[in-house]
DOMAR-578308 format. One record per atom (N, C-alpha, C, O): chain; residue in three letters; y, x, z; atom name; residue number from 0. Coordinates in nm, 2 decimals. Each point is the difference from the previous one (the first is absolute). Last residue first. Layout:
// DOMAR-578308
A|ala|Y|X|Z|CA|NUM
...
// end
This chain:
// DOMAR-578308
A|unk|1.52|0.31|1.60|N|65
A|unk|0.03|0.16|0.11|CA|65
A|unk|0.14|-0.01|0.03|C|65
A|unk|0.06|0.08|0.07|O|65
A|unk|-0.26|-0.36|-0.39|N|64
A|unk|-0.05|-0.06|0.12|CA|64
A|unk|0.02|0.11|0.09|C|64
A|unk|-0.06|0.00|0.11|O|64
A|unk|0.25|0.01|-0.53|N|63
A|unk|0.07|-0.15|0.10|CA|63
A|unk|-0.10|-0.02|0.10|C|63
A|unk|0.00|-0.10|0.08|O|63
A|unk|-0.11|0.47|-0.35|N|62
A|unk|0.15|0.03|0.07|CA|62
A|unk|0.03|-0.12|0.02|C|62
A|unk|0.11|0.00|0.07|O|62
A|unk|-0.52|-0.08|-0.22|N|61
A|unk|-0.04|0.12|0.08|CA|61
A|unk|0.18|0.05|0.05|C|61
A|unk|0.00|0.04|0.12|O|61
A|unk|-0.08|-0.35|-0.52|N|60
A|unk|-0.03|-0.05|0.14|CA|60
A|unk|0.03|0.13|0.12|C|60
A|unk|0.11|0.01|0.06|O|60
A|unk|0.00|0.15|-0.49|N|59
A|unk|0.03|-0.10|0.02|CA|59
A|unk|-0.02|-0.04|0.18|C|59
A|unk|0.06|0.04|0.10|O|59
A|unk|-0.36|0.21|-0.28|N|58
A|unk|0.11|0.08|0.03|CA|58
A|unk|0.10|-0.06|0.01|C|58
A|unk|0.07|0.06|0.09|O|58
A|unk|-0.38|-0.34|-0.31|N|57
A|unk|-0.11|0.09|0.11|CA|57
A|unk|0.15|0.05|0.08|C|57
A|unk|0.06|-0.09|0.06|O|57
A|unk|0.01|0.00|-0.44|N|56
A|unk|-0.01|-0.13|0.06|CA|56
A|unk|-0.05|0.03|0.15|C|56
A|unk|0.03|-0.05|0.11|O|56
A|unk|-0.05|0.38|-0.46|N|55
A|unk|0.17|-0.04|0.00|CA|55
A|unk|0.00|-0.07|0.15|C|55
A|unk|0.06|0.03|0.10|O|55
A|unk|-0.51|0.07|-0.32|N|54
A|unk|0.04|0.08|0.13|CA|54
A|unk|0.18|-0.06|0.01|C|54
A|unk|0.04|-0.04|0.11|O|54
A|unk|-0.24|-0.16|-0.44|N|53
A|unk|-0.01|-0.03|0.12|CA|53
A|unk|0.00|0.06|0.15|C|53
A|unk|0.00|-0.04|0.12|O|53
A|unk|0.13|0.05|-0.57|N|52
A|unk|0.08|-0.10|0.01|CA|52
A|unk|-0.07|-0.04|0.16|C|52
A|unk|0.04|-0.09|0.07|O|52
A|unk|-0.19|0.49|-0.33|N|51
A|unk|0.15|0.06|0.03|CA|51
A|unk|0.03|-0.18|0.09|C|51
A|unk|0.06|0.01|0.11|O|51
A|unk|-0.56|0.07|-0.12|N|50
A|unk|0.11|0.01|-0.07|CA|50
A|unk|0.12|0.00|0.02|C|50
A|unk|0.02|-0.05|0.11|O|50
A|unk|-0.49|0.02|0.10|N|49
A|unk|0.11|0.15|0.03|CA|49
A|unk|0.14|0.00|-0.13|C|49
A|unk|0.07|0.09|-0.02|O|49
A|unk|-0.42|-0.43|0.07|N|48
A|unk|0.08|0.01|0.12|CA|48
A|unk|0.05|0.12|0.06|C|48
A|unk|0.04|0.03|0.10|O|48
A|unk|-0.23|-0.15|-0.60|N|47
A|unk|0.11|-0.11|0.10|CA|47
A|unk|0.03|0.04|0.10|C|47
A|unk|0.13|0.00|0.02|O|47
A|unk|-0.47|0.23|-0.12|N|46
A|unk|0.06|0.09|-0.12|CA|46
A|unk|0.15|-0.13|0.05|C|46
A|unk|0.10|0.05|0.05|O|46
A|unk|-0.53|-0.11|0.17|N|45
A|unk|0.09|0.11|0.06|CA|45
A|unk|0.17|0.02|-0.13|C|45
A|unk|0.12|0.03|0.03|O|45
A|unk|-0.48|-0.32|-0.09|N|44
A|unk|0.08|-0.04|0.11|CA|44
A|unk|0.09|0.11|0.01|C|44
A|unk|0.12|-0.01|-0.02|O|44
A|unk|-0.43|0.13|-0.25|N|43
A|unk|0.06|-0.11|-0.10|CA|43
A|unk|0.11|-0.07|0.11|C|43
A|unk|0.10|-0.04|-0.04|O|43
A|unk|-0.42|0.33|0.17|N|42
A|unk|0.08|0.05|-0.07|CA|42
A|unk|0.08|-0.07|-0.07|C|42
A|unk|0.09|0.06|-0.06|O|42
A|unk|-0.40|-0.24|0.35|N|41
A|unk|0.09|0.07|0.08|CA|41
A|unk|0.05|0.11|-0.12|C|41
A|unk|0.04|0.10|0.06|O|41
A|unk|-0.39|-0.44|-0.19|N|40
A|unk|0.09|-0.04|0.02|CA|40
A|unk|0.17|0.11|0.08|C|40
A|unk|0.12|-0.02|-0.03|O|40
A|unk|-0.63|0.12|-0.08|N|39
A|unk|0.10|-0.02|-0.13|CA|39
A|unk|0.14|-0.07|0.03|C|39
A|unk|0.09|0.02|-0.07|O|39
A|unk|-0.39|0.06|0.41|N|38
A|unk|0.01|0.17|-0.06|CA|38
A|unk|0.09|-0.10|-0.07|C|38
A|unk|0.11|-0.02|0.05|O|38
A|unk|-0.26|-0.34|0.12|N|37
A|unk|0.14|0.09|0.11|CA|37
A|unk|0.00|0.13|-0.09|C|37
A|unk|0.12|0.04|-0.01|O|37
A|unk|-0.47|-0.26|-0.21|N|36
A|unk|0.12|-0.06|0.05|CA|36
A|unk|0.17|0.05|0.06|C|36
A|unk|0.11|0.00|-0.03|O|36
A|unk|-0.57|0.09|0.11|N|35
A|unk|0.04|0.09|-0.14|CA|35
A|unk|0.13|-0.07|-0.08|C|35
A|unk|0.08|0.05|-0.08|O|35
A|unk|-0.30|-0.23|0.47|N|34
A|unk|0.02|0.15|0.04|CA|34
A|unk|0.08|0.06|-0.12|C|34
A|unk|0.10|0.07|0.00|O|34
A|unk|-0.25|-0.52|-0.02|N|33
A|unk|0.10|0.04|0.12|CA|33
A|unk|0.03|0.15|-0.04|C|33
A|unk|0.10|0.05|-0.06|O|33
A|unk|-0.34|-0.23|-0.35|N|32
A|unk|-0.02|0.01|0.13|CA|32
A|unk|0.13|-0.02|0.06|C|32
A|unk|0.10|-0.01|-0.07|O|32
A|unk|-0.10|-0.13|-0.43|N|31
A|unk|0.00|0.14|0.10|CA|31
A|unk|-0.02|-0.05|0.13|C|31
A|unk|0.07|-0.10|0.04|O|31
A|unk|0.08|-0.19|-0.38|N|30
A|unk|-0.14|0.02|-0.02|CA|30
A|unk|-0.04|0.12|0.07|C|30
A|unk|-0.12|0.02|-0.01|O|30
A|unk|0.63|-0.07|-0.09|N|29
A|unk|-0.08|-0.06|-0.03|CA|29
A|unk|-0.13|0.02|-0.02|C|29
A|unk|-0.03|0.06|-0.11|O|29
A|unk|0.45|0.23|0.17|N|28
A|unk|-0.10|0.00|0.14|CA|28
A|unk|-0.12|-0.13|-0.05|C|28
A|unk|-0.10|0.01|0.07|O|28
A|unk|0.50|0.10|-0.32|N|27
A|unk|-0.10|0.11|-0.01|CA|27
A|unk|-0.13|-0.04|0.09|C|27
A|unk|-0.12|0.02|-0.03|O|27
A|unk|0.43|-0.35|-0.01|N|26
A|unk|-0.06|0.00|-0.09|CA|26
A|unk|-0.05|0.14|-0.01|C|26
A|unk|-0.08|0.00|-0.09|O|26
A|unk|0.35|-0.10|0.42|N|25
A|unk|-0.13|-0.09|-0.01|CA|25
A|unk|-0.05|0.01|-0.12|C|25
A|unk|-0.10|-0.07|0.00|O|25
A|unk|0.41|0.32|0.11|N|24
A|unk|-0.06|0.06|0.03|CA|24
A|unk|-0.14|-0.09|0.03|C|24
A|unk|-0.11|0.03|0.03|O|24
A|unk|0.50|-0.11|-0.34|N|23
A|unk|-0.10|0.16|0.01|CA|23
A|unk|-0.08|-0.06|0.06|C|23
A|unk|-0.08|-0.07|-0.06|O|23
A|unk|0.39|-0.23|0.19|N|22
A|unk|-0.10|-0.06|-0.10|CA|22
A|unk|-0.11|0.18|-0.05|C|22
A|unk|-0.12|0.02|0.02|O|22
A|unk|0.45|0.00|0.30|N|21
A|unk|-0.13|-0.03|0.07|CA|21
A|unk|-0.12|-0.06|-0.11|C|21
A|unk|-0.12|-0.02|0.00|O|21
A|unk|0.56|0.25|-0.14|N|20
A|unk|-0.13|0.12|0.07|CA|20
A|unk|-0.11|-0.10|0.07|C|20
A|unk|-0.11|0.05|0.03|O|20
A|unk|0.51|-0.28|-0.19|N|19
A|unk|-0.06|0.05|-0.12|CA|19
A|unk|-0.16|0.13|0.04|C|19
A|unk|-0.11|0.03|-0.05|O|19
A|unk|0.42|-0.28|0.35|N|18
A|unk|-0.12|-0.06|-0.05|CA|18
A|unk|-0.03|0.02|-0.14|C|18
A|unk|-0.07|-0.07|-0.08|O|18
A|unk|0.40|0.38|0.32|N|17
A|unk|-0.14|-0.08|0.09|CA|17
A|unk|-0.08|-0.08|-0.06|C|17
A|unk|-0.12|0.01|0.02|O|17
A|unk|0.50|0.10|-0.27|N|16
A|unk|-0.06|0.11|-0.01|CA|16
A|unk|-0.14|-0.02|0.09|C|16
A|unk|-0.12|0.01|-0.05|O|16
A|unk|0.44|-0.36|0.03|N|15
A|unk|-0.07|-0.01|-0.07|CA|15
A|unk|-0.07|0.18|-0.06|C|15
A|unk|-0.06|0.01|-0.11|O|15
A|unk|0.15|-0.26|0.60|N|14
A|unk|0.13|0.06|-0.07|CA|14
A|unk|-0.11|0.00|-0.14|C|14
A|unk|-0.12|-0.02|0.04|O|14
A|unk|-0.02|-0.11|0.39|N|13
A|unk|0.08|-0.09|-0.09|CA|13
A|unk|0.10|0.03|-0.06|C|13
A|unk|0.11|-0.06|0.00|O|13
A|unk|-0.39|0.34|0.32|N|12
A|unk|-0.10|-0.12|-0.07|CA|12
A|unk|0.09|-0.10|-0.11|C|12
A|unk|-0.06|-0.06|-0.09|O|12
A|unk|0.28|0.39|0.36|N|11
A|unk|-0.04|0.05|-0.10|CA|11
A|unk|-0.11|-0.08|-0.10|C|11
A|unk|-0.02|0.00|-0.12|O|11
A|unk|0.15|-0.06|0.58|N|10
A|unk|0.15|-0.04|-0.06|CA|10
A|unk|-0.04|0.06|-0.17|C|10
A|unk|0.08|-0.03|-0.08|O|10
A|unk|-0.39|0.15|0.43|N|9
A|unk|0.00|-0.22|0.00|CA|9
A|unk|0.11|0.01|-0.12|C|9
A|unk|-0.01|-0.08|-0.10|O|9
A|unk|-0.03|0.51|0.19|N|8
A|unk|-0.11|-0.04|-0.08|CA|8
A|unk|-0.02|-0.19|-0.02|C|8
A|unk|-0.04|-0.08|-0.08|O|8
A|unk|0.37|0.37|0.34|N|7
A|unk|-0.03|0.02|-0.17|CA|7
A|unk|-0.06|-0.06|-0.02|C|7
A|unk|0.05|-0.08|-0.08|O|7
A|unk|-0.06|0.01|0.52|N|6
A|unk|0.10|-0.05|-0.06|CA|6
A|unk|-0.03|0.01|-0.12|C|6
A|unk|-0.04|-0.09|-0.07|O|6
A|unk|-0.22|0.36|0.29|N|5
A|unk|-0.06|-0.15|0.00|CA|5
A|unk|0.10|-0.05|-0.10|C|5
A|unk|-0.03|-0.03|-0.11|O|5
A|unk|0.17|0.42|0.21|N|4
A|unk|-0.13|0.02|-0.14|CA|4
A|unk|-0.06|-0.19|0.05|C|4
A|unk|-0.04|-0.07|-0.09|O|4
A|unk|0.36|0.16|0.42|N|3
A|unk|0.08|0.03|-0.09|CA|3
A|unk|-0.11|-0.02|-0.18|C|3
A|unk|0.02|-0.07|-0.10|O|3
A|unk|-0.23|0.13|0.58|N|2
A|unk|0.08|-0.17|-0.04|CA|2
A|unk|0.07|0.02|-0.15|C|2
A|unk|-0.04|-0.08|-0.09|O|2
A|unk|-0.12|0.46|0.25|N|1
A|unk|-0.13|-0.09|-0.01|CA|1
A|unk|0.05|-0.15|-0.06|C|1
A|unk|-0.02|-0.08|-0.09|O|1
A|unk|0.30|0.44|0.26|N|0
A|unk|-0.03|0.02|-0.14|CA|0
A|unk|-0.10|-0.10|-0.05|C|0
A|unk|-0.01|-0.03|-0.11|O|0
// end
């Protein structure tokens, strides 16, 4: 499952829903610590990597690798 959420996620960096959430989330996270950072950032990740186009992908991989 580890590999599979890796996959999504490399394979999700270049879709334009992905770089619409990383421009977010650099622009929420601008001028913020580390720490407070990661708080603002992991909702805004999350909301992409539980989307319908990426669990799909996810579930995908996962029956050509079983």
């Amino acid at each position: 499952m580890i590999a599979a959420l890796d996959l999504a996620e490399r394979i999700g960096r270049h879709t334009r829903d992905a770089v619409t959430t990383v421009k977010r989330i650099v622009h929420t996270t601008r001028g913020h610590d580390e720490s407070t950072a990661f708080t603002l950032q992991d909702p805004i990740s999350n909301r992409l990597m539980t989307s319908p186009q990426a669990v799909a992908g996810a579930q995908r991989f996962t029956r050509r690798a079983t």
